[in-house]
N, C-alpha and C positions, 0 to 999 in steps of 0.2 A: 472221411478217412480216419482208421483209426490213428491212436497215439501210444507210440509206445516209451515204455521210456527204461533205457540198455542200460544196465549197470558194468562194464568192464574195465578195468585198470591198464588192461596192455591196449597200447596204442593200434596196432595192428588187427587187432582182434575187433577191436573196435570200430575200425573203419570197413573191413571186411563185414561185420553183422549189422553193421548198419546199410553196408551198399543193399546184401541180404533181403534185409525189412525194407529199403526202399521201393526194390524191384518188385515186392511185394504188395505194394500198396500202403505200406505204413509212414507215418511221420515218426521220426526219430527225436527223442529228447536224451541224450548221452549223457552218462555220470562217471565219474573216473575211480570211486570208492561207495562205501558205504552211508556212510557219511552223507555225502551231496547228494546221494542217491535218495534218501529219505528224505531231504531239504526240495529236494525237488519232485518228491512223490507228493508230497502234500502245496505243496506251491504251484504244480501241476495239473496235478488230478488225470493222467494218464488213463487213458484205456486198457493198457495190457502194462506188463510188466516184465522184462528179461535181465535177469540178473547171476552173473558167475556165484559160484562157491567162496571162489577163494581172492577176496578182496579187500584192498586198507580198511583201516579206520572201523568200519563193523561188516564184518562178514556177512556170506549171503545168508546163511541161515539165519544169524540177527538181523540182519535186514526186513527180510520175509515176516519176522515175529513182528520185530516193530512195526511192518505195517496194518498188520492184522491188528494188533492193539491197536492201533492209532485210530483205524476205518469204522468200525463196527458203528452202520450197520452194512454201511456197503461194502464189498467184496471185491475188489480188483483182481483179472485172474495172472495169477503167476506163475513162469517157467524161470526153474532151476536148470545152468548147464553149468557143465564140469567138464574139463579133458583131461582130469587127475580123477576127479573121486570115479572110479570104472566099475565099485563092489556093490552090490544091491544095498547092501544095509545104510548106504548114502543116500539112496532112493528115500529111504523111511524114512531117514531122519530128513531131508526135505520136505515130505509130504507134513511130518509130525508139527515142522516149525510153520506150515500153513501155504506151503509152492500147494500148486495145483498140478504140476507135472514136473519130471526132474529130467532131462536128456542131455546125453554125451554134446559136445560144441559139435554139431556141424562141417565138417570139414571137406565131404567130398559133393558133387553136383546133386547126388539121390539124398544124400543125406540133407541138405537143402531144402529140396525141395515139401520134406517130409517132415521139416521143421515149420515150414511154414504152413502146409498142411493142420497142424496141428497146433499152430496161432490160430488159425483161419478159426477153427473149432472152438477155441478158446472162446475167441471174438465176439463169435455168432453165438456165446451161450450167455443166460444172463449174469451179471454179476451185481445183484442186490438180493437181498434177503428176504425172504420173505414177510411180507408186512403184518402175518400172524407172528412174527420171532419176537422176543422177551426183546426187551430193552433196559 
């Protein structure tokens, strides 16, 4: 089973994306900000990664950097969502700070399932570097 590990601050939101990944197949490791999110990526070691935009203590896009700094050489793959940021150029700037994919939160049943779809894909790709990469 993979492990994912949810970064969202609203309660609600939280327990909805996580019932989500449950039904899914995933184990849930939940974090409430930034902060604990990164305290627990590395204390962790998660399989996937899902973390909001917009959250205490260091934002998603900080989030996402530091843990690319942090990992190198492995690769965790990460999804950015937002149900504020809706303008492509948010897209960029997710991918730029190291997300692997940036999507609107999930909200209706297709959208769901299309999320998870796209874990799925995640999952099943590798997430190590290649062992020709500079060190």
């Amino acid at each position: 089973m993979n492990r994912v590990l949810l970064v969202e601050d609203t309660e609600l939101i939280l327990r909805v994306m996580s019932d989500i990944l449950a039904a899914g197949g995933y184990e849930v490791i939940p974090a409430r900000d930034g902060e604990e999110g990164l305290e627990k990526f590395i204390a962790e070691k998660p399989d996937l990664v899902v973390t909001d935009c917009l959250i205490p203590k260091l934002d998603g896009f900080k989030l996402v950097k530091s843990i690319r700094d942090f990992e190198f050489p492995r690769r965790t793959p990460i999804i950015m969502l937002s149900a504020i940021y809706r303008k492509a150029n948010y897209k960029q700037v997710a991918l730029d700070a190291g997300a692997d994919m940036y999507m609107l939160k999930p909200t209706k049943p297709e959208e769901r399932e299309e999320f998870l779809q796209k874990l799925d894909q995640l999952a099943s790709t590798t997430s190590q570097v290649p062992s020709n990469a500079p060190s």
